[in-house]
Every structure is written in C-alpha cells, then in structure tokens.
N, CA, C and O of each residue as an XYZ file, in Angstrom:
840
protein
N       2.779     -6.802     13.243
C       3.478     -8.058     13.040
C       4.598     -7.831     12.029
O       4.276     -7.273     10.980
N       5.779     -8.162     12.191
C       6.885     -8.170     11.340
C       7.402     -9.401     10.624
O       7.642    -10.414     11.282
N       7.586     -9.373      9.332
C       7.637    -10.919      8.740
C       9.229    -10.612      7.948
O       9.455     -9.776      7.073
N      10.067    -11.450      8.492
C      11.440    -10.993      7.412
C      12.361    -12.171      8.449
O      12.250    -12.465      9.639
N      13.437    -12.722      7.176
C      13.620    -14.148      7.538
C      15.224    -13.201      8.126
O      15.871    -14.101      8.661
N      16.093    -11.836      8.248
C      16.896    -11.595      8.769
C      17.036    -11.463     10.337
O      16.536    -10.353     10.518
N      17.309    -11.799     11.228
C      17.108    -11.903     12.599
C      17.334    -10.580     12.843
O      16.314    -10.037     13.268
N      18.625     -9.570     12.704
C      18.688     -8.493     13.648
C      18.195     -7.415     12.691
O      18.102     -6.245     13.063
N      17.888     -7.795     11.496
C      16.945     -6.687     10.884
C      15.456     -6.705     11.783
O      14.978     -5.884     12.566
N      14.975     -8.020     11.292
C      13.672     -8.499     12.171
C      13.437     -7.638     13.489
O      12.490     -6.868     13.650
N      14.501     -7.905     14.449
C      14.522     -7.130     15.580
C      14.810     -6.003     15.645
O      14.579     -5.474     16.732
N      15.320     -5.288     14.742
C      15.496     -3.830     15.113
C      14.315     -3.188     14.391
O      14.267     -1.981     14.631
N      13.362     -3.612     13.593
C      12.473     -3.326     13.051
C      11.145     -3.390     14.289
O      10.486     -2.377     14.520
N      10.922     -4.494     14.896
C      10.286     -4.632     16.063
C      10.737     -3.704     17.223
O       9.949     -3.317     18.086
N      11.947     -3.396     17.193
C      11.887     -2.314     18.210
C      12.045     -1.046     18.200
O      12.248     -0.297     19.156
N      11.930     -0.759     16.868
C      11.578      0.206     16.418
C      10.053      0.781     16.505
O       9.574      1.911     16.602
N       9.562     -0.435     16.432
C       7.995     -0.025     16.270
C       7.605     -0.006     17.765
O       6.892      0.913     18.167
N       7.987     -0.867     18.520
C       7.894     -1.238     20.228
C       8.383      0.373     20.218
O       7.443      0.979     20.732
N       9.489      1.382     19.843
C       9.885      2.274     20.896
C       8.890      3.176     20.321
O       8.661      4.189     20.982
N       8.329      3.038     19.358
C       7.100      4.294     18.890
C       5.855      4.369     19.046
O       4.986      5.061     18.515
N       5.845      2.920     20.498
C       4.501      2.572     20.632
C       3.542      1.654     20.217
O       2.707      1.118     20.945
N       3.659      1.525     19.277
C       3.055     -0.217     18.467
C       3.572     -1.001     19.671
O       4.416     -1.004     20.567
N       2.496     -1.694     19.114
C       2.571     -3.552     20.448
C       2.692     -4.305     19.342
O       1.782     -4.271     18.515
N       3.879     -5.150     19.121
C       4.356     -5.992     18.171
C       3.729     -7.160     18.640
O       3.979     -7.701     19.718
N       2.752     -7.606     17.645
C       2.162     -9.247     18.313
C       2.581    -10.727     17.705
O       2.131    -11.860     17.874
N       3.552    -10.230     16.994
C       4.589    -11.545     16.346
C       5.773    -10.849     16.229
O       5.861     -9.793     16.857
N       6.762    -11.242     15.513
C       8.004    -11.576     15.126
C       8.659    -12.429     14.551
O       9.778    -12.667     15.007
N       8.222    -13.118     13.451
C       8.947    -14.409     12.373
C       9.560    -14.356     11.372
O       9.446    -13.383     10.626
N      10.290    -15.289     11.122
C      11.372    -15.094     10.043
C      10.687    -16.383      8.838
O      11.554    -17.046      8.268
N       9.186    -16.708      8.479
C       9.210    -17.298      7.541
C       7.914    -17.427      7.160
O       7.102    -17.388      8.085
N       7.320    -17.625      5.628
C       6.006    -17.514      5.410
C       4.901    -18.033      6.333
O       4.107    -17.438      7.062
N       5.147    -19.649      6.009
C       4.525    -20.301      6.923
C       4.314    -20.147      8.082
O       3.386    -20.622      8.736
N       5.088    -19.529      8.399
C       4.980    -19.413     10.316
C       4.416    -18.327     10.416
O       3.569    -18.334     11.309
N       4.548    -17.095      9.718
C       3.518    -15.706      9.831
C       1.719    -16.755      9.655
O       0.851    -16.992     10.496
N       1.803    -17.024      8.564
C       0.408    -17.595      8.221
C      -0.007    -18.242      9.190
O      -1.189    -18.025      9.460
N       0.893    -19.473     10.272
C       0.218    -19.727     11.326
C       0.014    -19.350     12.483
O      -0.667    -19.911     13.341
N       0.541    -18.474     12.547
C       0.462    -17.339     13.677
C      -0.270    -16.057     13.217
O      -0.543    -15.471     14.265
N      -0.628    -15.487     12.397
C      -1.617    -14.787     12.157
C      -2.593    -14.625     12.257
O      -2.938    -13.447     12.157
N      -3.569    -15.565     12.491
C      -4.831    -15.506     13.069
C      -4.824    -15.260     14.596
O      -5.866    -15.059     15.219
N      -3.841    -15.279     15.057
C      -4.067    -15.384     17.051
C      -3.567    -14.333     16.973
O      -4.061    -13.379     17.574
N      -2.541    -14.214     16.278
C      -1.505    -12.250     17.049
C      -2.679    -11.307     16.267
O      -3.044    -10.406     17.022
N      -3.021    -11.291     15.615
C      -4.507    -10.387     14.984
C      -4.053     -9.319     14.991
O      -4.629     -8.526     15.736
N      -2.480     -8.635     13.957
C      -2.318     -7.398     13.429
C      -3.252     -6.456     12.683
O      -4.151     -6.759     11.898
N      -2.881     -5.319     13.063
C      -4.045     -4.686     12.096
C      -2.817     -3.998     10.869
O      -3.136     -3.441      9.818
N      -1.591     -4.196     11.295
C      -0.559     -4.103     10.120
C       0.474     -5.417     10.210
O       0.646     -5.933     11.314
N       1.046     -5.862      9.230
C       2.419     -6.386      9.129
C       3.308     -5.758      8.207
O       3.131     -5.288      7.083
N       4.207     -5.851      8.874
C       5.480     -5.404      7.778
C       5.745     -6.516      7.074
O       5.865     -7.588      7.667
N       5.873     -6.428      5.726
C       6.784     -8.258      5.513
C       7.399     -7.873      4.409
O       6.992     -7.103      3.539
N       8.737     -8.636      4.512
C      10.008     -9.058      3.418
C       9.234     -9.295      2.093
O       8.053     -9.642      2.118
N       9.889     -9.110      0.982
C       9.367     -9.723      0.233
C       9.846    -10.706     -0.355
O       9.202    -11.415     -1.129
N      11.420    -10.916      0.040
C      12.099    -12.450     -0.463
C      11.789    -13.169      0.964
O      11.989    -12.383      1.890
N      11.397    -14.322      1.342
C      11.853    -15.171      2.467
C      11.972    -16.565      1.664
O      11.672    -16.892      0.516
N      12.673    -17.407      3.023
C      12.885    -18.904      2.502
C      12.512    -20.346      2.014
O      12.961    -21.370      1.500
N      11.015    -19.541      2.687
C      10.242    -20.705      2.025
C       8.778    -20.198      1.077
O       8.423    -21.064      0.277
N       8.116    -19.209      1.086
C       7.215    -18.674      0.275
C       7.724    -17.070     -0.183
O       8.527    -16.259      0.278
N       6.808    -17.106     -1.321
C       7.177    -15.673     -1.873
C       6.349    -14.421     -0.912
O       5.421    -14.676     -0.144
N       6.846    -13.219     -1.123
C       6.260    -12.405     -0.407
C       5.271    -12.416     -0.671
O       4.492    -12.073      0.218
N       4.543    -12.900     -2.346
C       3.062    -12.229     -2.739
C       2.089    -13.669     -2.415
O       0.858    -13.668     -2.378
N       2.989    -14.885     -2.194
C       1.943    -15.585     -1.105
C       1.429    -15.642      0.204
O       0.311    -15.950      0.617
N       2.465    -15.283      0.783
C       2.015    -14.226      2.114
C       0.886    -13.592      2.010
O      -0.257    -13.936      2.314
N       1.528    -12.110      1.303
C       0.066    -11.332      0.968
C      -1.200    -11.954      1.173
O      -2.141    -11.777      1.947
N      -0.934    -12.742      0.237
C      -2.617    -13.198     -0.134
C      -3.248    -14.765      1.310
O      -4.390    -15.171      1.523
N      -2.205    -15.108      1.819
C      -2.769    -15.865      2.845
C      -2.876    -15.058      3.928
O      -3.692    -15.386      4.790
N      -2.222    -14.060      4.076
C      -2.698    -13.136      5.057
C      -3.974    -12.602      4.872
O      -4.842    -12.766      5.730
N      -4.191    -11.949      3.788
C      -5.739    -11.381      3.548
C      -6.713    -12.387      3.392
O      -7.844    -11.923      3.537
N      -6.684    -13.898      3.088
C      -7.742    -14.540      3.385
C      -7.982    -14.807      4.804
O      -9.066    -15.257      5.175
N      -6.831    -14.500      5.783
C      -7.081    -15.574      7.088
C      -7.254    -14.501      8.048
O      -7.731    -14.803      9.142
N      -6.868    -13.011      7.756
C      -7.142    -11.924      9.125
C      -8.031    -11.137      8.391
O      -7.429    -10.809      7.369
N      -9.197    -10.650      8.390
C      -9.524    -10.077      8.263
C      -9.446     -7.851      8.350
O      -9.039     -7.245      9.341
N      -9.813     -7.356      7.406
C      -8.781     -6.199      7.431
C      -7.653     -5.704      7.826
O      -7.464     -4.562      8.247
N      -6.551     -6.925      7.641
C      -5.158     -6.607      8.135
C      -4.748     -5.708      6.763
O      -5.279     -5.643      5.654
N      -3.667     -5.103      7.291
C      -3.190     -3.861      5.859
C      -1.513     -4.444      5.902
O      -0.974     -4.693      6.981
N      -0.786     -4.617      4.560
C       0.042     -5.023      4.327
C       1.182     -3.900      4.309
O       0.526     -2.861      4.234
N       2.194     -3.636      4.330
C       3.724     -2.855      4.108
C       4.461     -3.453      3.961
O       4.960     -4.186      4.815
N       4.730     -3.370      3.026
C       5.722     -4.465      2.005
C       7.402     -3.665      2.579
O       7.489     -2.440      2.653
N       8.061     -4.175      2.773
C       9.832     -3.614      3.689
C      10.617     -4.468      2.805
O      10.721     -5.622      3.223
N      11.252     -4.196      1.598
C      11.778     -5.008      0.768
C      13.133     -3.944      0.137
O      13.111     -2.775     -0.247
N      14.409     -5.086      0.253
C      15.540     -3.978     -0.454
C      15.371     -4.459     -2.004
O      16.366     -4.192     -2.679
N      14.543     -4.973     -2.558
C      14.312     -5.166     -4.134
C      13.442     -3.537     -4.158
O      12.579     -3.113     -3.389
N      14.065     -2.910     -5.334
C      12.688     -1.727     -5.837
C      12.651     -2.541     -7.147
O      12.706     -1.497     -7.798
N      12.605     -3.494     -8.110
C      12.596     -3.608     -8.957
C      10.666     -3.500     -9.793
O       9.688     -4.208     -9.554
N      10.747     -2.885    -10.297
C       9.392     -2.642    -11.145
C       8.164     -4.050    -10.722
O       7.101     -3.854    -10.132
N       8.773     -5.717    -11.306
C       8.010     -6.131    -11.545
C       7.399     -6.577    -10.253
O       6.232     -6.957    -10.149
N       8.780     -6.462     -8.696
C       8.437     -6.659     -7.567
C       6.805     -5.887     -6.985
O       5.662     -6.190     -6.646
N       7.607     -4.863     -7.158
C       6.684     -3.833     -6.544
C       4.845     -4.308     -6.962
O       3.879     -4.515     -6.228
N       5.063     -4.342     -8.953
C       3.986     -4.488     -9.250
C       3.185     -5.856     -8.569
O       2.041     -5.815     -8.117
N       4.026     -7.020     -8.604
C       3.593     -8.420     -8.410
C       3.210     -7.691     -6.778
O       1.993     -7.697     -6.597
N       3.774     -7.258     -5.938
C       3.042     -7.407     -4.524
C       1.482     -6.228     -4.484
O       0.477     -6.754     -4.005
N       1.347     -4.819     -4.942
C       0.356     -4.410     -5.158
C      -0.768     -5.502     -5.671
O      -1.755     -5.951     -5.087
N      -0.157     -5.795     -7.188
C      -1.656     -6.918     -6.985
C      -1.812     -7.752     -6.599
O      -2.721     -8.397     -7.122
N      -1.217     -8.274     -5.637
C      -1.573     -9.132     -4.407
C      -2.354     -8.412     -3.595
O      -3.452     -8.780     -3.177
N      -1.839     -7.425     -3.364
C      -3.205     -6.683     -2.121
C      -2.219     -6.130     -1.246
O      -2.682     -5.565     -0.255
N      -1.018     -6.150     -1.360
C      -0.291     -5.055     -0.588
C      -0.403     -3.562     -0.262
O      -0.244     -3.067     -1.377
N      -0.567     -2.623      0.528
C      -1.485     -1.955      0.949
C       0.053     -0.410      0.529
O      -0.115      0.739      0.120
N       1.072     -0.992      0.806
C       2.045      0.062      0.371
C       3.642     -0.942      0.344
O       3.936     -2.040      0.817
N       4.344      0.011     -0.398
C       5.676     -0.285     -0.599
C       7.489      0.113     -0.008
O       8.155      0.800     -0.782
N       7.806     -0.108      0.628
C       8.375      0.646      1.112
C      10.000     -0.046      0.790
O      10.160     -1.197      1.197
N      11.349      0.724     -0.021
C      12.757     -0.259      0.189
C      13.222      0.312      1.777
O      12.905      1.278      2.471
N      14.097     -0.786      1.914
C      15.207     -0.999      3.169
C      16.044      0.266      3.428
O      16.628      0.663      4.437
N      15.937      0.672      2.428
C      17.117      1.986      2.467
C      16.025      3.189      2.948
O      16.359      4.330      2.628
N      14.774      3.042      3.673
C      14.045      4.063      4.195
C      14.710      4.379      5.179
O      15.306      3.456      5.734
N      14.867      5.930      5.813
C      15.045      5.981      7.442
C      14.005      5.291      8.596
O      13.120      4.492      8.289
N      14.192      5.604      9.538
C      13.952      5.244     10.672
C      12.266      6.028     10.971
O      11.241      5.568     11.472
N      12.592      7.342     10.413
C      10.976      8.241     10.363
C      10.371      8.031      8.830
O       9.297      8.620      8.701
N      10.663      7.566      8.041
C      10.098      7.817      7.312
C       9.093      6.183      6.822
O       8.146      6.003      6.057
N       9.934      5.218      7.754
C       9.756      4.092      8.311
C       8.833      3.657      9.186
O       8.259      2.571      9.107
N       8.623      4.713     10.265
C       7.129      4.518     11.232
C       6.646      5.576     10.598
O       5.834      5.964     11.438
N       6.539      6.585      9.397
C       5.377      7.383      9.034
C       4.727      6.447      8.409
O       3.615      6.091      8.797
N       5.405      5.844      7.217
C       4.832      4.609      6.847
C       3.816      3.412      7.172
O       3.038      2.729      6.507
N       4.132      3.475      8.277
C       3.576      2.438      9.419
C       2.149      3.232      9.500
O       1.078      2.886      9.001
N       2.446      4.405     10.279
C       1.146      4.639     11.142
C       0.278      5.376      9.632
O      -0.945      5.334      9.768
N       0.819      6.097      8.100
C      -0.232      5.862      7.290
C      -0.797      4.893      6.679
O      -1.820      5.005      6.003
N      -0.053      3.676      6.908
C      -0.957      2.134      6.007
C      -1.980      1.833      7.622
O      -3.097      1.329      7.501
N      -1.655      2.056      8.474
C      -2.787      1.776     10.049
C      -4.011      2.590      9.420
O      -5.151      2.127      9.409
N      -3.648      3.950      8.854
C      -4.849      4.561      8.708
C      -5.421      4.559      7.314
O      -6.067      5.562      7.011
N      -5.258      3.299      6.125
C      -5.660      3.315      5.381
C      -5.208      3.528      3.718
O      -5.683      3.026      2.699
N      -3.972      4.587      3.938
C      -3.285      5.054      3.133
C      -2.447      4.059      1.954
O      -1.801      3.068      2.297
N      -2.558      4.429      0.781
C      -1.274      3.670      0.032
C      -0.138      4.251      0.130
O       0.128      5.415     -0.169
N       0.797      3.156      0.702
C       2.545      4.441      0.732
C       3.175      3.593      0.084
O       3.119      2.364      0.052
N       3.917      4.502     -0.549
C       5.015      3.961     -1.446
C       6.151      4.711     -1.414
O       6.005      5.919     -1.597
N       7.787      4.083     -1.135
C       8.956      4.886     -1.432
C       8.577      5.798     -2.663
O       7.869      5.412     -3.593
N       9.274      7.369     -2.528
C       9.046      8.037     -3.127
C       9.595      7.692     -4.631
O      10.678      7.154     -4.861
N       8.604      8.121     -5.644
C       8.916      7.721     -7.445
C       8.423      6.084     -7.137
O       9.468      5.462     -7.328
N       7.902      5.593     -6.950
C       8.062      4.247     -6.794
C       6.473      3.656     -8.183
O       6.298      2.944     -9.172
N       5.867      4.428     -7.426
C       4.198      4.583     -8.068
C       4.445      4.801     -9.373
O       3.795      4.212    -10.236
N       5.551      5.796     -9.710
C       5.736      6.399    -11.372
C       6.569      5.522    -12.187
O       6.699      5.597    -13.409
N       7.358      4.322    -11.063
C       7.950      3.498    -11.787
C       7.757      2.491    -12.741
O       8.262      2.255    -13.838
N       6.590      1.764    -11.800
C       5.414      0.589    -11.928
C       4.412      0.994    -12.959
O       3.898      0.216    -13.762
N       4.101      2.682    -12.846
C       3.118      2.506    -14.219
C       3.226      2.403    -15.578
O       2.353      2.647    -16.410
N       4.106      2.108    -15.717
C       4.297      1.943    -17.641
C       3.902      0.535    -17.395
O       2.816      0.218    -17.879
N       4.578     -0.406    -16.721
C       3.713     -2.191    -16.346
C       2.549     -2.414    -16.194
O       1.831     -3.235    -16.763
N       2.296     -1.588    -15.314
C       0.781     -1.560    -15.012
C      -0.216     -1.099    -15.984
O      -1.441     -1.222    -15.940
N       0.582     -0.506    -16.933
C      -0.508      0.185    -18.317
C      -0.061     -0.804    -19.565
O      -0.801     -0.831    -20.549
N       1.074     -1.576    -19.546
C       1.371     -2.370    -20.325
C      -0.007     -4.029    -20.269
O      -0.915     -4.509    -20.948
N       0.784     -4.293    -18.882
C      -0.014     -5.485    -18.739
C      -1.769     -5.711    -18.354
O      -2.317     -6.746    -18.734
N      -2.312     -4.980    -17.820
C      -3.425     -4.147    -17.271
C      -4.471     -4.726    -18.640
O      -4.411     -4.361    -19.814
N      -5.168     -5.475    -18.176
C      -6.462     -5.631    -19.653
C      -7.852     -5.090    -18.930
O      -8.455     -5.893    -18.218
N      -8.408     -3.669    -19.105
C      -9.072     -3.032    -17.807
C     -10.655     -2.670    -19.169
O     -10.721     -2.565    -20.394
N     -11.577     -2.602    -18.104
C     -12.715     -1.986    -19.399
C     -12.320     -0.863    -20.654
O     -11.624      0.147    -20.542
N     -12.710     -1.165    -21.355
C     -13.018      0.071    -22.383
C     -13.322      1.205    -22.330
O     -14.520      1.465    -22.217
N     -12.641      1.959    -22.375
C     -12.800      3.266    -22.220
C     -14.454      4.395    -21.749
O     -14.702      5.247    -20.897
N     -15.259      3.697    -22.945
C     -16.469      4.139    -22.639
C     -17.446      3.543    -22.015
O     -18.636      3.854    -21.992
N     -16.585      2.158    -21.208
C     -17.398      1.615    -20.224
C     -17.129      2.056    -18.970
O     -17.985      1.992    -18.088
N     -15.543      2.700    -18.696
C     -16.070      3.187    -17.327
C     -16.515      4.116    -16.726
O     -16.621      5.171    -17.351
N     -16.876      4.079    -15.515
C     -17.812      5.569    -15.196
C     -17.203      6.900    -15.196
O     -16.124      6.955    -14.606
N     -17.709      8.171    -15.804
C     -17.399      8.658    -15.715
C     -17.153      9.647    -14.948
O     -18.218     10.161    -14.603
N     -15.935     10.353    -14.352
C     -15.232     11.240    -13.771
C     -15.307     12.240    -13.897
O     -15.084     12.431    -15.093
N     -15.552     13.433    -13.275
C     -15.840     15.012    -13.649
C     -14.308     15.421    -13.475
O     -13.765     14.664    -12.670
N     -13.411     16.432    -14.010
C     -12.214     16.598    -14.580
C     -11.512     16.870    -12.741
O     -10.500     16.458    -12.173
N     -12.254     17.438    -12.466
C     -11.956     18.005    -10.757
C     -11.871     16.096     -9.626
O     -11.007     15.722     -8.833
N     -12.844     15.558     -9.980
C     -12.504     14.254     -9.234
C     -11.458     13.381     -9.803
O     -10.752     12.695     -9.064
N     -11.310     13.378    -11.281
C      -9.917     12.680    -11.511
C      -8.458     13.408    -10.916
O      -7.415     12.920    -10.481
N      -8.920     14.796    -11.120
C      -7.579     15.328    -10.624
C      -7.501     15.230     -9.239
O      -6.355     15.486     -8.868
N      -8.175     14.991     -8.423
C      -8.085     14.729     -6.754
C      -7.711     13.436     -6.840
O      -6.736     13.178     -6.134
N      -8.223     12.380     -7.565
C      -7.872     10.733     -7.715
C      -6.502     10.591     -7.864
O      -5.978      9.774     -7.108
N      -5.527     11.394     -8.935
C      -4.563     11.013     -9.502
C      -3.831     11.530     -8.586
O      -2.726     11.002     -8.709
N      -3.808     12.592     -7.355
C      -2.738     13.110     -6.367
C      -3.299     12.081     -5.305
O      -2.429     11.358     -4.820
N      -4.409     11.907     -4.916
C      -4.543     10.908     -4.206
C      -3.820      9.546     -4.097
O      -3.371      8.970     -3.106
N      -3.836      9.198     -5.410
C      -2.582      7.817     -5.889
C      -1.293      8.017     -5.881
O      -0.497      7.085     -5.766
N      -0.877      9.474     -6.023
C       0.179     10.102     -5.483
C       0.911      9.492     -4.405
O       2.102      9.181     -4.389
N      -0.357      9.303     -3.098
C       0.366      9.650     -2.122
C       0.101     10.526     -1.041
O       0.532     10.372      0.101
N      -0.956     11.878     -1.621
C      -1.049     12.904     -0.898
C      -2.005     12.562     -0.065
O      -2.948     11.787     -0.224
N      -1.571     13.437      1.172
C      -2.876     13.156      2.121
C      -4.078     14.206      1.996
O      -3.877     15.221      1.328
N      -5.077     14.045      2.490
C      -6.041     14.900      1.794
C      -6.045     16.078      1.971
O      -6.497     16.783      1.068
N      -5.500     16.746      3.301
C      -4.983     18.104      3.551
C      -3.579     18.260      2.767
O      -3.113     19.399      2.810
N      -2.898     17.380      2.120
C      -1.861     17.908      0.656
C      -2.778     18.341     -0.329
O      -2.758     19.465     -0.830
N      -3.806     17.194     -0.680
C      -4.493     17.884     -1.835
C      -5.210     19.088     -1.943
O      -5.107     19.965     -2.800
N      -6.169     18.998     -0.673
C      -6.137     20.361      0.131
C      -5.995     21.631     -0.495
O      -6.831     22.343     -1.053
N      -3.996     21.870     -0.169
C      -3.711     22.684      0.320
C      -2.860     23.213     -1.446
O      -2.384     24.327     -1.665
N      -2.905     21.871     -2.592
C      -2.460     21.772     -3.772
C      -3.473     22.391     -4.736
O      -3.160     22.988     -5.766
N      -4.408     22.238     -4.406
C      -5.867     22.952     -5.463
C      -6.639     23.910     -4.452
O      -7.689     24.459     -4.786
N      -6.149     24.053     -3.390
C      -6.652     25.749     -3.128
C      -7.929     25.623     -2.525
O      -8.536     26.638     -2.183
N      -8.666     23.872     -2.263
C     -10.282     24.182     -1.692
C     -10.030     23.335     -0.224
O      -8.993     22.925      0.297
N     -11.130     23.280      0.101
C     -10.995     22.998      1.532
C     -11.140     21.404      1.670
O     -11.634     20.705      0.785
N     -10.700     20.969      2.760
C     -10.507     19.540      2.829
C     -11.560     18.675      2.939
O     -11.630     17.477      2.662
N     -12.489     19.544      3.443
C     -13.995     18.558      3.580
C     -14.234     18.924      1.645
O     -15.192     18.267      1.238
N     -13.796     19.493      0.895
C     -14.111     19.521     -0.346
C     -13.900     18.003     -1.175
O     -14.589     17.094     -1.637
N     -12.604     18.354     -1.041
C     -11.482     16.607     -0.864
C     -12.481     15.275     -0.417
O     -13.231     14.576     -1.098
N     -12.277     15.264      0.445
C     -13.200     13.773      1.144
C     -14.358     13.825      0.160
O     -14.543     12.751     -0.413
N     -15.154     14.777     -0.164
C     -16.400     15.027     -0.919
C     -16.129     14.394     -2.101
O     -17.026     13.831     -2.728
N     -14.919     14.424     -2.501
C     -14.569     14.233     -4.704
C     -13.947     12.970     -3.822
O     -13.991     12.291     -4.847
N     -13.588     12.356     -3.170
C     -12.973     10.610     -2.726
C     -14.411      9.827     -2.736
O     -14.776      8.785     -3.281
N     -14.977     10.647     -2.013
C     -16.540      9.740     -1.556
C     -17.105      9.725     -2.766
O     -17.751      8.727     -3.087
N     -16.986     10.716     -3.584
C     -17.934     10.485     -4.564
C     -17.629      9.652     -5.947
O     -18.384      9.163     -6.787
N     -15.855      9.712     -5.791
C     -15.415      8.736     -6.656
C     -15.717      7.030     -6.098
O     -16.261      6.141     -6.752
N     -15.354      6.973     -5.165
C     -15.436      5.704     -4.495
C     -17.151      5.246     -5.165
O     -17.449      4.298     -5.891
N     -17.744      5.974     -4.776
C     -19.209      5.636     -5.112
C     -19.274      5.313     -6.975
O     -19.268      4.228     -7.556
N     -19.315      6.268     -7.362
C     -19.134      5.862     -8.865
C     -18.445      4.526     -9.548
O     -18.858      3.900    -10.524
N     -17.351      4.293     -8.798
C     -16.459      3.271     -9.048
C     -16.573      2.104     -8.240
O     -15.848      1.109     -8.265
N     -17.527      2.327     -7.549
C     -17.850      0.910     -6.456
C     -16.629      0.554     -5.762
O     -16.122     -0.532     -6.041
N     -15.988      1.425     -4.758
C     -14.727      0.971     -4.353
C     -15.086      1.358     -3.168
O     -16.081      2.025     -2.884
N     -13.904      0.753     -2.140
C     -14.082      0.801     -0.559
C     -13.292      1.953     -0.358
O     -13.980      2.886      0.054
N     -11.992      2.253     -0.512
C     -10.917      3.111      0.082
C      -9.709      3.156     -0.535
O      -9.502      2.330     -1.425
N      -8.757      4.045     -0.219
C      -7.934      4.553     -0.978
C      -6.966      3.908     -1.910
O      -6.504      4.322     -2.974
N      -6.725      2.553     -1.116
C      -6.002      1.686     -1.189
C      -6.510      1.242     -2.963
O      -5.883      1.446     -4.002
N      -7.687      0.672     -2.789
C      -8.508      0.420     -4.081
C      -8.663      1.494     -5.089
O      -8.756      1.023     -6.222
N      -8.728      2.925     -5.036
C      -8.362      3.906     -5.712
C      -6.776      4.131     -6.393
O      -6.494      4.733     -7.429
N      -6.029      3.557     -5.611
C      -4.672      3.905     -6.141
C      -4.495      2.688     -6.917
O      -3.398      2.698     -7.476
N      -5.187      1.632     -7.156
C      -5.263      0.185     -8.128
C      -5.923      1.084     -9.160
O      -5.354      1.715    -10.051
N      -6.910      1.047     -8.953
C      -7.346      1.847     -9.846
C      -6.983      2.833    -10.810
O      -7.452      2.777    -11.947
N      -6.256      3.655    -10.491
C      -5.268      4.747    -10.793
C      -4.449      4.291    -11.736
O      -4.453      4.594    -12.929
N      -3.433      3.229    -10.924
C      -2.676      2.524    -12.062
C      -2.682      1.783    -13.345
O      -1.893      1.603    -14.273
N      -4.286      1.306    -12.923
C      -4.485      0.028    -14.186
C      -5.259      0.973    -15.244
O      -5.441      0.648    -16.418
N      -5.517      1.696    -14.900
C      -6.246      2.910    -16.063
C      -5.757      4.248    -16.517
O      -6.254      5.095    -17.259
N      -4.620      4.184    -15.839
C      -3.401      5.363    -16.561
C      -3.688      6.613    -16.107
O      -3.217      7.712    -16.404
N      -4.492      6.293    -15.377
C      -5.315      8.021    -14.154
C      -4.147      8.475    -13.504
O      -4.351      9.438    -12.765
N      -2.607      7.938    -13.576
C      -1.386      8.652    -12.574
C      -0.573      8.926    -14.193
O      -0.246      8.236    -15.159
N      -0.489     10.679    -13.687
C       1.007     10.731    -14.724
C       2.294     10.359    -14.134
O       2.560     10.080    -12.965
N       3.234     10.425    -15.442
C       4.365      9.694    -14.995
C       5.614     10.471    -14.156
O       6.647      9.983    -13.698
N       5.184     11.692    -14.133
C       6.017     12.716    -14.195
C       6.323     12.973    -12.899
O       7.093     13.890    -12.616
C-alpha cells in the first residue's frame, strides 16, 4: 500500500513496485483514507509520506498498527531531519527511507522491511542517536539484562542494518552462529524481532556513532 498526498510521485512509486512484482492493494493520497482503507486492502507493507494534508505521518503509523495487524511500515519521506526520523521510529515505523533513494535501493528496501528488517537511508541510524540517547529515560544500567560482549556486538551491527550473512561474513563465524546470538538476545530481552532490537539499540546507546 502506498500513502503520499503527491499524485505522480504516488504513481510512479506504485508502479514501481507493480513492475517488481508487488500487488499494490491501495493507492491514497491522505491519512484518513489509508486508515479507511486499510483494513480491506490488508498490506503486509505500506510505504507512507511522512508530511500529508490532513494527519501527521506518525498518526498514520500508529492507526495503521492498531487496525492491520502485522503490517510493517517504510517511512518514503524527503525530510531526513533527526527529530522526523526519530518521531516516526517511535511510532513503530519499521524503516526509514529519503526521496532522494534510487529506484533499487528503493525496492531493496521494500522487499527487506517484507522480511522483517529495520532499513534506514544510509548514516541515518547514526544521526538519530545522540536524540535517542538524549531523550530516552530507559532502565538503569544494572537493571538490564545482561549481554555477553559477542551478543552485543552482533546486536549493534544488527541495528546497523546488516543482514545476518553481513554479520556473518564481518566476525568470521557462521550464520547459523548469528541467528543463535539474535535468538538468544531476543530471549533475554523479551523481544519479538529485529525491528524491536534496533529500538532497543538506540534507546540504550548499544549503536556507535561512527
């Protein structure tokens, strides 16, 4: 589903995804009207604007995730500004992406938030975290669980960005090793998936800036 109040952006974005195979099950140019059409077109992604004309992008977000169940968000916005980015993540936006992406780097996007992934324009993640460590009021240090030095360092490339055959192929062990230090963080931390790991990441300063 594509949500953005520009008409021939709107459409060339939809047929973009139409020529790569996606079955586009909306096409609207305004909050409200995604929200009421969202429950019947039953995306398992939307792209959406993050300025439109009558709601903000990060109310979207969040009426989308109460009303479809595991839909995954991709935020398509020509704002990169810090507090944007941050305000739609904690809404529940699933990745970030500006306007000035290509065309491939645009449906890679696509088909890694389908499979779970947090994507973000590149530096985007390193931008947001000084905010996210500013504003962030998160447990105490020696309340949260602790991390063996090898699963934070898989966590923090994970929030990266990397896919697990990057991390893989970045620390030298094998990929079922990888999934092993995700699963086992997830467990420790009571979290579902990656998406929730890379929140994580941010609000506890687990990503360097560098």
């Amino acid at each position: 589903m594509v949500v953005d109040d520009h008409p021939m952006w709107r459409e060339a974005v939809a047929r973009d995804l139409t020529e790569a195979g996606y079955l586009v099950t909306a096409a609207v140019g305004e909050g409200v009207q995604a929200l009421r059409v969202a429950p019947a077109a039953a995306p398992d992604v939307v792209v959406l604007d993050l300025q439109l004309p009558d709601l903000s992008g990060v109310d979207v977000i969040r009426g989308l995730l109460a009303t479809v169940p595991g839909v995954r968000i991709l935020m398509l916005s020509a704002s990169g500004e810090q507090q944007d980015v941050l305000d739609a993540v904690k809404a529940g936006a699933n990745g970030y992406l500006i306007k000035s992406a290509g065309r491939a780097e645009f449906l890679d996007a696509v088909r890694r938030t389908a499979e779970g992934d947090a994507v973000f324009t590149a530096g985007l993640a390193g931008l947001v975290l000084g905010e996210y460590r500013r504003l962030a009021v998160g447990p105490a240090a020696d309340d949260r669980p602790q991390l063996t030095d090898r699963e934070t360092e898989v966590l923090r490339l994970v929030a990266k960005g990397l896919t697990y055959r990057q991390v893989a192929d970045r620390l030298v062990v094998s990929h079922r090793t990888v999934q092993n230090h995700v699963q086992n963080t997830l467990g420790k931390l009571q979290l579902h998936n990656r998406v929730e790991l890379v929140r994580y990441a941010l609000e506890n300063g687990i990503l360097s800036t560098d």
